[in-house]
N, C-alpha and C positions, 0 to 999 in steps of 0.2 A: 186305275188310271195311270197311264203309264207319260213322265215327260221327259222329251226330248231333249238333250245340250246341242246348241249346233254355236260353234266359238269358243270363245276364252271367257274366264270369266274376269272381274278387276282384278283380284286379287293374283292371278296368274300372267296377268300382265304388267303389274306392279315388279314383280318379282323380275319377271325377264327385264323391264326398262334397268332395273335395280342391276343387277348383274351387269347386263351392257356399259353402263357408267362405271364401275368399278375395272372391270377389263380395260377402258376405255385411260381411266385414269392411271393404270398402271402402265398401260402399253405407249401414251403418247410421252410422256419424258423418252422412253428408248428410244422413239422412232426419231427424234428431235435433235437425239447426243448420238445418233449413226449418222446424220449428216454433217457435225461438226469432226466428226471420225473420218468421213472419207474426202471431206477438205484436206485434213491432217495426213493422211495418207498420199493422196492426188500429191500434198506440197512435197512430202517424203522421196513420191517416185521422181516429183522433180529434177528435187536436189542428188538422185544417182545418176541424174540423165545428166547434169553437169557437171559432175565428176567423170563418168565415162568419156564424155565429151572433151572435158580437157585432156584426159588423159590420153584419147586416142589419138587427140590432137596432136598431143607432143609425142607420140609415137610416130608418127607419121613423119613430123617434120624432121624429125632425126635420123631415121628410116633414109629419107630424100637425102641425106645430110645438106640441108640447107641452115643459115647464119640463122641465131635465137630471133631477131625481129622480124624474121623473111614470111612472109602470108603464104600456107597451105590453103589448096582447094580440097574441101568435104564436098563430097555431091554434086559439084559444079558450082559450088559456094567458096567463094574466096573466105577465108575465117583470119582476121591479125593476129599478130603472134607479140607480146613481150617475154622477153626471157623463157624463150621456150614453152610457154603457154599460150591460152586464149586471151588475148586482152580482156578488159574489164569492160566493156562496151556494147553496143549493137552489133559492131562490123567483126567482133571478135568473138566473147560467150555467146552474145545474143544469136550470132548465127553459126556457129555451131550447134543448135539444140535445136530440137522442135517442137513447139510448147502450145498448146492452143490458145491464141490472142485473147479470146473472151475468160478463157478461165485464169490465166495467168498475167500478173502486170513485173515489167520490169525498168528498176531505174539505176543509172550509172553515173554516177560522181566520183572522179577521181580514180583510186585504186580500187574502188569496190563497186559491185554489181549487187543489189537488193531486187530477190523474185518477192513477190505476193500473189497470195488466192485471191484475186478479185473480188468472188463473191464471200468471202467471211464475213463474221461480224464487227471484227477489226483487222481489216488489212494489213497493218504494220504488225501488227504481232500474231501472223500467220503468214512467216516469211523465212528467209535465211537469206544470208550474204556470198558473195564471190568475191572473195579480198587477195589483190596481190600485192597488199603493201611491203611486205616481209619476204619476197620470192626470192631474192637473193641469198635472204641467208637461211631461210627453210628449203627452199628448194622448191616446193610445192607452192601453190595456192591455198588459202585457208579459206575451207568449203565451212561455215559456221553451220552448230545445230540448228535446226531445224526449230523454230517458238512456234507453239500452236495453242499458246495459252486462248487467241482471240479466232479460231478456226471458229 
């Protein structure tokens, strides 16, 4: 008498669910902390784009030899200028860069410009600053690191 297997038996399906769930549970923290990684990155390439950006700013404008407050045009974008940089603003950082609206938020008070990842889990601390409180006597703009404790 001879019998035939046609399937799996429990015990062989036991074992694959069994497997599946342990793969499962090692693999989904990774796949979790690579999207908080490429927030942290995205904010990262930001913050070179607004440094490149002031700084070709003020190449440009010196280049022209135009007066430190006098407004360069990028691309047919007018960009403000204090003391030979971007201002801290819309009409100044803000539009020097090109940043996608949806992924990135930005706000401007005073001497400083604050970017954020929109979509993180905490916005304010998956950010960094454009401060030119000190421009006179650094010279530069203080581009601040990069917090990505909340990416």
């Amino acid at each position: 008498m001879t019998h035939e297997s046609r399937g799996f038996t429990l015990i062989e399906l036991i074992v694959v669910i069994l497997i599946l769930g342990i793969l499962a549970a090692i693999a989904a923290p990774r796949f979790v902390d690579v999207t908080s990684q490429a927030r942290a990155a995205s904010l990262n390439g930001l913050r070179a784009a607004v440094s490149s950006a002031s700084t070709l700013a003020n190449a440009l404008q010196v280049a022209q030899n135009l007066a430190s407050n006098a407004s360069v045009t990028i691309e047919g974008t007018a960009v403000t200028m204090a003391s030979r940089y971007p201002a801290p603003n819309a009409a100044g950082i803000g539009s020097s860069i090109r940043a996608d609206a949806g992924v990135f938020t930005s706000s401007f008070a005073g001497s400083v410009a604050t970017f954020q990842v929109t979509s993180a889990r905490t916005p304010a601390n998956c950010s960094f600053t454009y401060d030119t409180t000190n421009i006179a006597t650094s010279v530069v703009p203080a581009i601040g690191t990069s917090t990505v404790s909340g990416c």
